[in-house]
N, C-alpha and C positions, 0 to 999 in steps of 0.2 A: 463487123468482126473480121477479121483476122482470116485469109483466103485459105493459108496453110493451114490455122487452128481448123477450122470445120473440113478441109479437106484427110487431116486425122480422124476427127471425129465421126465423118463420113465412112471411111474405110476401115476403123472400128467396128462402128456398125453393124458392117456385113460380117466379119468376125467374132462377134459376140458371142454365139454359138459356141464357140472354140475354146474361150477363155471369157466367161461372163464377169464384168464389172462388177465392183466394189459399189454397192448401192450404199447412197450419201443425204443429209439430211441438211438443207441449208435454213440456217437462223438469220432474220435480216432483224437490223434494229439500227437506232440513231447511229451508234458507234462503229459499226462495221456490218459484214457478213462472217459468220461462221461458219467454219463448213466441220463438217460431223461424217467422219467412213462411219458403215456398220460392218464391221470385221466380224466373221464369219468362222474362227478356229478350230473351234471343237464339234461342234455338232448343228445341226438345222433348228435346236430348240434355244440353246444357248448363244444369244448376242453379243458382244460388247461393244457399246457405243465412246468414241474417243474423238476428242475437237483433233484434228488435224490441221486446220489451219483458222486463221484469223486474219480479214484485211477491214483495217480499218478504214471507214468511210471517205475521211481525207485523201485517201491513195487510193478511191477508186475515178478513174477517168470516163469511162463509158461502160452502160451495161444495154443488150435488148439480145431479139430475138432474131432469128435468120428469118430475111424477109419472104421469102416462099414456103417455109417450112417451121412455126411456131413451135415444133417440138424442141428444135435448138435452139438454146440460151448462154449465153457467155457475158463476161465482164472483164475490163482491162484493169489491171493494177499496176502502181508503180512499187517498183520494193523500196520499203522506209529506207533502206541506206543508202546504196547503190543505185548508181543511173543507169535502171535496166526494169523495164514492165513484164509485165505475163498477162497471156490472154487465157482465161478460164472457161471451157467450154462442156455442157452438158448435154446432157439428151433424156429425152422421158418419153413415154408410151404416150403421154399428153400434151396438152399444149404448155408450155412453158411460161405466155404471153402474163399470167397472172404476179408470175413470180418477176419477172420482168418489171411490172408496175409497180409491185410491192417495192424491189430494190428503187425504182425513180421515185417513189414515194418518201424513203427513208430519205436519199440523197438531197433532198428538197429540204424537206424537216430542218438537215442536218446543217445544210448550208444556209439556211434561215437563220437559223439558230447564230450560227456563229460569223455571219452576215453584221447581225446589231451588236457584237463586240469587236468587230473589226471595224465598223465604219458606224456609230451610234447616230440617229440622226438628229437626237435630242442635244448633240454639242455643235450641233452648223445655226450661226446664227447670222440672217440677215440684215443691215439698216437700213 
């Protein structure tokens, strides 16, 4: 990952205290990740959950975990229009490592999948 991205994230961190983060809920599935804020407006009883962002699987380029510290998790995206990526950086009380396999898991599926309609191998034929 990205030296700048976790050096934010690092020094987040120690600031937390100050201005605590918007805790988030990530969806991974064939098609992408989602990512989910839980906004926090009115009161400590009252939620609202709202997708905030969406990348789908095809734009994503690399995901895993900081390799000395499994709490940190991030993934690279390309944006669908533009020639310009973003690196996505979390952090959890726990290890991250799970969710990490989960996303290389989907990405496998996903490029499987559409692997045998970009290159089928039931039309290569030998004599």
């Amino acid at each position: 990952l990205s030296c700048f991205s976790l050096q934010i994230a690092t020094t987040r961190k120690l600031t937390v205290h100050l201005r605590p983060p918007a805790t988030c809920d990530l969806e991974i599935g064939l098609q992408g990740i989602k990512l989910i804020l839980t906004v926090n407006e009115y009161s400590q009883e009252e939620e609202f959950e709202r997708c905030s962002h969406f990348f789908q699987m095809k734009n994503v380029s690399f995901c895993g975990c900081h390799p000395r510290n499994s709490c940190y998790f991030g993934f690279i995206t390309k944006h669908p229009v533009l020639s310009r990526f973003a690196c996505h950086v979390f952090v959890s009380q726990e290890s991250m490592r799970p969710v990490a396999e989960c996303v290389g898991r989907a990405f496998q599926e996903y490029y499987q999948e559409h692997l045998e309609f970009a290159c089928p191998t039931e039309d290569i034929y030998l004599e």
